[in-house]
N, C-alpha and C positions, 0 to 999 in steps of 0.2 A: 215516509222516506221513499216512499214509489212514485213520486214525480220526477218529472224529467228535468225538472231544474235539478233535485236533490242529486238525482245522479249523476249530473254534470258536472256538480261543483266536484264532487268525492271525487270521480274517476280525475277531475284538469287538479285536484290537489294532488294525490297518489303520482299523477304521473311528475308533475312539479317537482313532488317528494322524489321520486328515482330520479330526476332531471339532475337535481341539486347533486344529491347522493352520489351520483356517478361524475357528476363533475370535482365534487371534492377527493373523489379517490384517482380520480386523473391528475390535480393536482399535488396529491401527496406523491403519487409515483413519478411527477416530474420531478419533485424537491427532494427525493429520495435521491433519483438519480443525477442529479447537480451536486448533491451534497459526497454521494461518491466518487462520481469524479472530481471534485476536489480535493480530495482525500487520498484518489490515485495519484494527482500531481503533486502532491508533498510526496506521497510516499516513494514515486520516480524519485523526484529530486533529493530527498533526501538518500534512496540507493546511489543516483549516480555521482553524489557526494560520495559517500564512503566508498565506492569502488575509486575512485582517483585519487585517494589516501591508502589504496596497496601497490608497491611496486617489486620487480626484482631486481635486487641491486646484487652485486657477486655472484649470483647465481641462487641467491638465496629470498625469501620470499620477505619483504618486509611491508609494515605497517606506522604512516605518519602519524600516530596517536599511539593514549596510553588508555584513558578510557574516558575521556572527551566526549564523544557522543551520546552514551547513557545521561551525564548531567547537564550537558548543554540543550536539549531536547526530551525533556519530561513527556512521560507517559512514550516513550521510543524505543523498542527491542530491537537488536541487530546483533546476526550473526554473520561473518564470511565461514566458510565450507569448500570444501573440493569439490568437482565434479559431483564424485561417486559418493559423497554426501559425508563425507571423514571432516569433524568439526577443524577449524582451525584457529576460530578466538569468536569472543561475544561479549555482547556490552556485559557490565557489572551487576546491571540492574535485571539482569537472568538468575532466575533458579537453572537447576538441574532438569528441569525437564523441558525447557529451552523449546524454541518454535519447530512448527511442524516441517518439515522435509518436502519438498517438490524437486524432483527433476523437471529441469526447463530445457537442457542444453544449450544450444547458442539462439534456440527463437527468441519471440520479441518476448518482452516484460511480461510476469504471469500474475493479475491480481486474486485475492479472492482474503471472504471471511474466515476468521480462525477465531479460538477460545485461547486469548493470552493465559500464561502462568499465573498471572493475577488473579483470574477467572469471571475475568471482563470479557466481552464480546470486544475484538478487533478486528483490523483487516492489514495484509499481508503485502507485500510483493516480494517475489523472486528473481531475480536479475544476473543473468549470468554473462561475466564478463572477461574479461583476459588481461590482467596486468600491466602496466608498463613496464617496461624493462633500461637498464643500462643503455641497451641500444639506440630504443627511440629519444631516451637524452641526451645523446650521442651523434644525432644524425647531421648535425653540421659537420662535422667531423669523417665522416667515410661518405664514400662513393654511391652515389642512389643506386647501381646497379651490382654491389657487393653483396655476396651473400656470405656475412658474418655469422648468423646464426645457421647449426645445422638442425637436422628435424630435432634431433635429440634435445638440443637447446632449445628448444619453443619451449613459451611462455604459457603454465598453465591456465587451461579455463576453471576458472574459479565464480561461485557465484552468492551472494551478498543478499541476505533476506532480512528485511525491515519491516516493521508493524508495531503500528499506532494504532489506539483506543479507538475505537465505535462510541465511545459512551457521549460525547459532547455531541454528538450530530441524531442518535439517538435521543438524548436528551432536547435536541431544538426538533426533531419531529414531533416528537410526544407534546410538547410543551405546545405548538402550533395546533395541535389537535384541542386543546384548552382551552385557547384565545377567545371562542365564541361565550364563554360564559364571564358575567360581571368580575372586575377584581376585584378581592379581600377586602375592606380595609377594617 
């Protein structure tokens, strides 16, 4: 093995071998994060669903369902909350120990991974938003430069945490890691 062919071949394998090697973990952490960001756009859309199913009508805070989103969306937790983190209703398909708490205020959408109630790996958003109200159903009707509402009447910021499973995108990573060996039969 002390010829210089022997070591040529060893060293342009070994390196082949890190070639490959660092290319497949390049493409894992692309498909990692496409498959998150997928994951972030359901889990937007399905927050800025539920946030335009609360509104204030009389003055009072109401909600266009009863508990519709827990079974029309399997494997889906959602809670809305006040500001200041005071629960105010959550799908049915919550335990008691309900999703984690983030203050976001009024910035943009906050994603990240949590440990559902299940004791699944999931992931989150928080989205804090502001109500419709009376008013803005209203706005054909008064004067665009009327000011109907005083401070005191503002619409609170309320904000709407939703989180889906990890486990199906977990599952096609692992499974794609698999691919290179024969299948069963």
């Amino acid at each position: 093995m002390n010829s210089i062919r022997a070591r040529l071949l060893v060293t342009l394998l070994a390196g082949l071998a890190a070639i490959l090697l660092a290319g497949g973990m390049v493409v894992h952490a692309l498909a990692m994060h496409a498959m998150t960001n997928q994951i972030d756009g359901e889990l937007r859309s399905r927050a800025e669903a539920l946030a335009s199913l609360a509104s204030i009508e009389r003055g009072n805070l109401e909600f266009e369902f009863d508990h519709w989103p827990a079974e029309a969306q399997p494997g889906g937790f959602f809670e809305f909350r006040e500001f200041d983190g005071a629960m105010l209703r959550r799908s049915a398909n919550l335990d008691r120990a309900g999703l984690p708490t983030r203050p976001t205020g009024a910035s943009p959408p906050c994603f990240d991974d949590v440990a559902l109630s299940t004791g699944t790996p999931g992931r989150a958003i928080w989205l804090s938003f502001v109500p419709r109200s009376d008013a803005d159903l209203d706005d054909d009707e008064h004067d665009v430069g009327a000011a109907d509402q005083t401070i005191d009447d503002e619409p609170p910021v309320l904000m709407v945490v939703v989180a889906i499973s990890r486990e199906p995108v977990d599952r096609a990573l692992s499974n794609s890691s698999q691919r290179c060996s024969p299948p069963a039969h």
